[in-house]
PLY file of the C-alpha trace (Angstrom):
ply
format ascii 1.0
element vertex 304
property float x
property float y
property float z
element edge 303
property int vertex1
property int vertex2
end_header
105.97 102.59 66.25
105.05 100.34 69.19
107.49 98.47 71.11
107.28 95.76 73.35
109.96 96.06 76.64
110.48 92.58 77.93
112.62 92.08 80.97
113.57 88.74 82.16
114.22 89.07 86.22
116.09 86.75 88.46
117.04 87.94 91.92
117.75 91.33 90.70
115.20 92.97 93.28
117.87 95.98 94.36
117.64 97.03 90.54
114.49 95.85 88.72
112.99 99.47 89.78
115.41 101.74 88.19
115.19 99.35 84.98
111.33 99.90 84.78
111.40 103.61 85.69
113.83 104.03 82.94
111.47 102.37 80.34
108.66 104.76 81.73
110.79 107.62 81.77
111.39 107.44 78.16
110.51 110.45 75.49
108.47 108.08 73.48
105.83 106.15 75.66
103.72 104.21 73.07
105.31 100.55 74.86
104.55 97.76 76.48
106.63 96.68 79.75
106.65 92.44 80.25
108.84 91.56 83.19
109.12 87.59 83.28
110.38 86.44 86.73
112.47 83.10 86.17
111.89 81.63 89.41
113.38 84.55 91.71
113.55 83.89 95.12
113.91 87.11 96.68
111.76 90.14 96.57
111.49 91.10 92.90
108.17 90.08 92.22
106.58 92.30 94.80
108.65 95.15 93.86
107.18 94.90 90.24
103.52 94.53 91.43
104.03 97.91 93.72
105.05 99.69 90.34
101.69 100.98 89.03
101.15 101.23 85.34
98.57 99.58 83.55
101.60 98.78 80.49
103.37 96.40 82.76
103.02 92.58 82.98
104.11 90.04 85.35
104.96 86.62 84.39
105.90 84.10 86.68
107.63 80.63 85.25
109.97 78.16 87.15
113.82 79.39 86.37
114.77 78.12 83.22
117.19 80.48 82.64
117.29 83.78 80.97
116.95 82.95 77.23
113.62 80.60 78.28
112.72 84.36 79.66
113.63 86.29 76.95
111.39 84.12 74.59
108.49 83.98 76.62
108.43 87.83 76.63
108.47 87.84 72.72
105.70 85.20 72.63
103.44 87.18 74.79
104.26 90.19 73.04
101.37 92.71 71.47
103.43 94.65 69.47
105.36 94.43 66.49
108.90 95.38 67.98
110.88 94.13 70.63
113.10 95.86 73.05
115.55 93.68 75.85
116.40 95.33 78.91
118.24 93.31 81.73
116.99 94.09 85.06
120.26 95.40 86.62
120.63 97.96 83.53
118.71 101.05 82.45
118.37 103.35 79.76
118.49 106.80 79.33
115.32 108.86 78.24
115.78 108.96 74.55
116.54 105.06 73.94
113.34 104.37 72.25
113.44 108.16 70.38
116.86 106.40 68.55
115.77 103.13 67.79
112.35 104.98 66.18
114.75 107.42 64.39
116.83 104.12 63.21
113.89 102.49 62.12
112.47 105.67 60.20
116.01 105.43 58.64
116.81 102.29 58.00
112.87 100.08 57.49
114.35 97.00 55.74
117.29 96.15 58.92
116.88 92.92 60.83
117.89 95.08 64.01
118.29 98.42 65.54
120.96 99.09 68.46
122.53 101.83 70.51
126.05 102.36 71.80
126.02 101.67 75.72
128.11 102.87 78.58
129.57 100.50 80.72
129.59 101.52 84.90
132.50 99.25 86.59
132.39 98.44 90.51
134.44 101.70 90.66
131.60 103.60 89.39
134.35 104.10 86.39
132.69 105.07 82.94
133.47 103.52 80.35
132.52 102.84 76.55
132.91 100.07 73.79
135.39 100.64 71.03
133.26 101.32 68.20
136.80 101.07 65.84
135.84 102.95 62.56
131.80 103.64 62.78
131.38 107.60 62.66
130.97 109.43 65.69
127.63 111.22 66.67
125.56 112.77 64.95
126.28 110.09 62.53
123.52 107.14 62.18
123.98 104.32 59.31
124.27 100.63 59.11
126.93 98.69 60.30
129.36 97.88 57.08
130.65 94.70 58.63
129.18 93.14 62.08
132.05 90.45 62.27
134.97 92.79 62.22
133.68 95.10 64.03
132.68 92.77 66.91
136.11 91.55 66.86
136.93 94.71 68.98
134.39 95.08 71.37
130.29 94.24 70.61
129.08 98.14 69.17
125.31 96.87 71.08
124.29 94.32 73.35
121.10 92.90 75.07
119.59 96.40 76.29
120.99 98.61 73.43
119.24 96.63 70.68
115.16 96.59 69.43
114.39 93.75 66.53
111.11 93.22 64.85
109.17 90.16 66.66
108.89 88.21 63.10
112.70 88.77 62.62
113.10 86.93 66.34
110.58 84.61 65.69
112.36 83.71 61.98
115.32 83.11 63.78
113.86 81.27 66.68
115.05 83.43 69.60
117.31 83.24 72.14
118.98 79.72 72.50
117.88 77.72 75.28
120.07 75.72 77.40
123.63 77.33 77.27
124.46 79.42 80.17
126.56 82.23 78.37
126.71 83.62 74.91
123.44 83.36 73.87
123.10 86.82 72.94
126.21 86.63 70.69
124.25 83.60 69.45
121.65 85.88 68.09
123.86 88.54 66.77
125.70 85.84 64.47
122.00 84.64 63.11
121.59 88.15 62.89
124.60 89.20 61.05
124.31 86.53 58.77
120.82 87.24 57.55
120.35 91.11 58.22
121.73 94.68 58.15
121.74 96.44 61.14
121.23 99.75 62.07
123.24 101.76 63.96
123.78 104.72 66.56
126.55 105.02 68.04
124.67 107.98 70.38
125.48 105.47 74.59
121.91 105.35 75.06
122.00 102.88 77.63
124.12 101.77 80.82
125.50 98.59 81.24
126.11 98.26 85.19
128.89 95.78 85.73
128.67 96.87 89.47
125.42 94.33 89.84
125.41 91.32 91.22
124.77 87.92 90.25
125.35 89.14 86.32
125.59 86.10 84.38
129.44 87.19 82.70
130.79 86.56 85.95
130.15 82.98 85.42
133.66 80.86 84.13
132.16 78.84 81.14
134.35 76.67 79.93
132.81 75.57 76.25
132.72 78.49 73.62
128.90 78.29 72.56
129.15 80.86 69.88
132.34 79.31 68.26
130.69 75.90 68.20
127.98 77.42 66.07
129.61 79.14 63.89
131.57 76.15 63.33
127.64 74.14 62.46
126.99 77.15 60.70
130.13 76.87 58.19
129.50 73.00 57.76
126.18 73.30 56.86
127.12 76.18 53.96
124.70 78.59 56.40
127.45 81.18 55.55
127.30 83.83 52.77
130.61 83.30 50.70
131.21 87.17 50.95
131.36 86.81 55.27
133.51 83.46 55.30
136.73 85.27 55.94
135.20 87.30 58.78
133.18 85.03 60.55
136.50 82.98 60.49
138.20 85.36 62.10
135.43 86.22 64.13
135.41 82.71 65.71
139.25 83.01 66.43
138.72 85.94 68.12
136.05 84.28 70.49
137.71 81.01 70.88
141.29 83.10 71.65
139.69 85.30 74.42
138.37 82.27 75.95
141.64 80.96 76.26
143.01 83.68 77.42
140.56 83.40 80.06
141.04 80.00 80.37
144.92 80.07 81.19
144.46 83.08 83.63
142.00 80.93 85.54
144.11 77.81 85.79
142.48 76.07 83.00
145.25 75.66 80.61
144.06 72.08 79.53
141.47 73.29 78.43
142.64 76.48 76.26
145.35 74.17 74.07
142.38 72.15 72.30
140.73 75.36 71.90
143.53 77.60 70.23
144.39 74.42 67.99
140.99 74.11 66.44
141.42 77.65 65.38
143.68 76.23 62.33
145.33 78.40 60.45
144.55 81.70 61.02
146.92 84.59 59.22
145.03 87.61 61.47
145.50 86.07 64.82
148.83 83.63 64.21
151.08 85.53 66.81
148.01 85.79 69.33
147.19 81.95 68.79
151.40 81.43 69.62
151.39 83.20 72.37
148.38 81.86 74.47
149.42 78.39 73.34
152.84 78.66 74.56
151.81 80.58 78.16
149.25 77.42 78.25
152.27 75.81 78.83
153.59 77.37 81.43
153.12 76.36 85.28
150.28 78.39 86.82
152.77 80.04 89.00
154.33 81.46 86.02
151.16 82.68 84.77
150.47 84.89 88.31
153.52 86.10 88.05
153.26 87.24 84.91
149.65 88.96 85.27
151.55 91.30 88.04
0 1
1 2
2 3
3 4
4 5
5 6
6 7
7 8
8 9
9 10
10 11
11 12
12 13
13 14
14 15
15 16
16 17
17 18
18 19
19 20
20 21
21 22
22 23
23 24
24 25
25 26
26 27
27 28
28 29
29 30
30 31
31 32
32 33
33 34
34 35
35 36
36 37
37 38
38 39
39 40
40 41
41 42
42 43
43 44
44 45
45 46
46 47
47 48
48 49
49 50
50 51
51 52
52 53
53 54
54 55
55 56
56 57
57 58
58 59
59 60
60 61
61 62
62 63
63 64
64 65
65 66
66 67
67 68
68 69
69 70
70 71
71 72
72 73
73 74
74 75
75 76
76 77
77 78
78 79
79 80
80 81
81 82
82 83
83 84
84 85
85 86
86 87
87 88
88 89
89 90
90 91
91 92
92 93
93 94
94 95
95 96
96 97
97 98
98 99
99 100
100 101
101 102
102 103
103 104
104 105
105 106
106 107
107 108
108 109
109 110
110 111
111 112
112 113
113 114
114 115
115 116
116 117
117 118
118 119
119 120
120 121
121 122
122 123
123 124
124 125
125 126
126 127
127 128
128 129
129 130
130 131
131 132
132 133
133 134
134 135
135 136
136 137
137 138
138 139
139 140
140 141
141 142
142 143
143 144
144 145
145 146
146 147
147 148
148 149
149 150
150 151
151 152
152 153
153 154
154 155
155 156
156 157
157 158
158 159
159 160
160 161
161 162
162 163
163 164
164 165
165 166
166 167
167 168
168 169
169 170
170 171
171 172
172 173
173 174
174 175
175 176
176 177
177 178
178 179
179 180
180 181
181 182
182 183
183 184
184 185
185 186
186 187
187 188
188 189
189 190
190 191
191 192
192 193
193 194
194 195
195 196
196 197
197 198
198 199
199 200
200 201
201 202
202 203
203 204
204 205
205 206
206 207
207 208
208 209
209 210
210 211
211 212
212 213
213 214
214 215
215 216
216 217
217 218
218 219
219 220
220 221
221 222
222 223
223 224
224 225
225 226
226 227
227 228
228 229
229 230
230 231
231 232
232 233
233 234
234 235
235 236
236 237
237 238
238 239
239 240
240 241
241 242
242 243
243 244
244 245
245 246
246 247
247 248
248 249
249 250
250 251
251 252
252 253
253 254
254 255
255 256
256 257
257 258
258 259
259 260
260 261
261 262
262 263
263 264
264 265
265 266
266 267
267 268
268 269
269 270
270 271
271 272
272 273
273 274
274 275
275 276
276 277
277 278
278 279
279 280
280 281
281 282
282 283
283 284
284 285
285 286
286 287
287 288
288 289
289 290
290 291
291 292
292 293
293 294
294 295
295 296
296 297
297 298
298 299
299 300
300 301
301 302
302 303
């Protein structure tokens, strides 16, 4: 099993190191590395070109943001499976040993993922709520994607490996949002494919970097806007309708909550109301609509 590692880097020079060494520290070392530099403008590039290993490869490319990256590195990929790794996270040294053990598992998945850990500014420890999956030593698919990711996502970008004609099937990353694109992916994903899971934290998600796209406020809920194109257009397996309903209330509600808690309570009332009728989330729906209403005064109060 050969993977390709592609790393899309923007100004992430303090950490694009300990990324790469973690890919070269890894059990299994049949991989390529392909960091694609979106247009940094500090010193990331030359810390990648002092890194000698024949497996890595630098490409450079105006910033077009980090799904443009993400998509070059799976068209200049050699190899038939693809692994994302941010360059402010890392794994740990058996990453690629799960995913292969997944894989030798599991052949026929659209996707093979990890558990994570998540390192706050505190240098706090934390990990997703995985809800009902099986703890170690257990390995399976996931019964239901959409319910599950209703409580926290089980993977994300650098816990997760998918064959290269899987990506290329369902045309990548999408271009030209600026947050959510990876839960993008996971709802083409879910829709289309089983995935395989471990729920073994093989890598570390380090919220203590800087300049990591989540910080960003984004006021438009990409991923419930496709789902909603998705359910027009009958792209939706009867069997998932009631999930990836609920799904997209879950979305559109934490955005709201977000939303009101930042001072943008205009915005969160058209948001909770296109939810509709929703018998899962009717008292959460209530209650952000009516604190939407409230001054913002209230609403500091309130969060002491």
């Amino acid at each position: 099993m050969k993977f390709c590692v592609v790393i899309p880097l923007y100004n992430k020079a303090p950490y694009i190191k300990r990324a790469i060494n973690s890919v070269l520290n890894q059990t299994i070392q049949d991989f390529e590395i392909i960091v694609v530099n979106d247009g940094s403008t500090d010193n990331g590039q030359e810390v990648v070109e002092g890194i000698q290993d024949p497996r890595i490869r630098l490409i450079n490319q105006p910033n077009q943001g980090v799904s443009v990256a993400r998509n070059r590195g799976i068209e200049e990929a050699h190899y038939p499976f693809i692994a994302f790794l941010d360059a402010d996270d890392e794994w740990k040294p058996e990453f690629l040993a799960h995913i292969q053990r997944l894989y030798n598992n599991f052949s026929d998945c659209g996707a093979y993922a990890t558990s994570y850990e998540i390192i706050d500014p505190k240098n706090k420890v934390s990990y997703p709520d995985l809800n009902n999956i099986p703890p170690e030593p257990w390995i399976g698919i996931i019964p239901n994607l959409f319910q599950l990711m209703q409580h926290n996502s089980p993977f994300y970008t650098s816990s997760i490996a998918i064959p290269r004609d899987v990506l290329l099937l369902l045309n990548g990353f999408p271009e030209g949002i600026q947050q959510g694109e990876d839960r993008i992916l996971w709802t083409r994903l879910g829709i289309k494919y089983p995935v395989a899971f471990s729920p073994s934290p093989q890598a570390i998600y380090h919220r203590e970097a800087t300049n990591r796209a989540c910080h960003t406020f984004q006021p438009e809920p990409e991923t419930a806007n496709y789902i909603d194109k998705m359910l027009i257009n009958n792209e939706v397996p009867v069997a998932l309708i009631h999930d990836i309903r609920d799904y997209r209330a879950y979305l559109v509600i934490q955005k709201a909550h977000l939303m009101v808690i930042e001072d943008h309570a205009d915005l969160a009332r058209p948001l909770l109301r296109s939810i509709g009728k929703n018998k899962k989330y009717s008292v959460q729906i209530l209650k952000w609509y009516l604190l939407s209403l409230m001054p913002y005064k209230v609403i500091k109060v309130l969060r002491k």
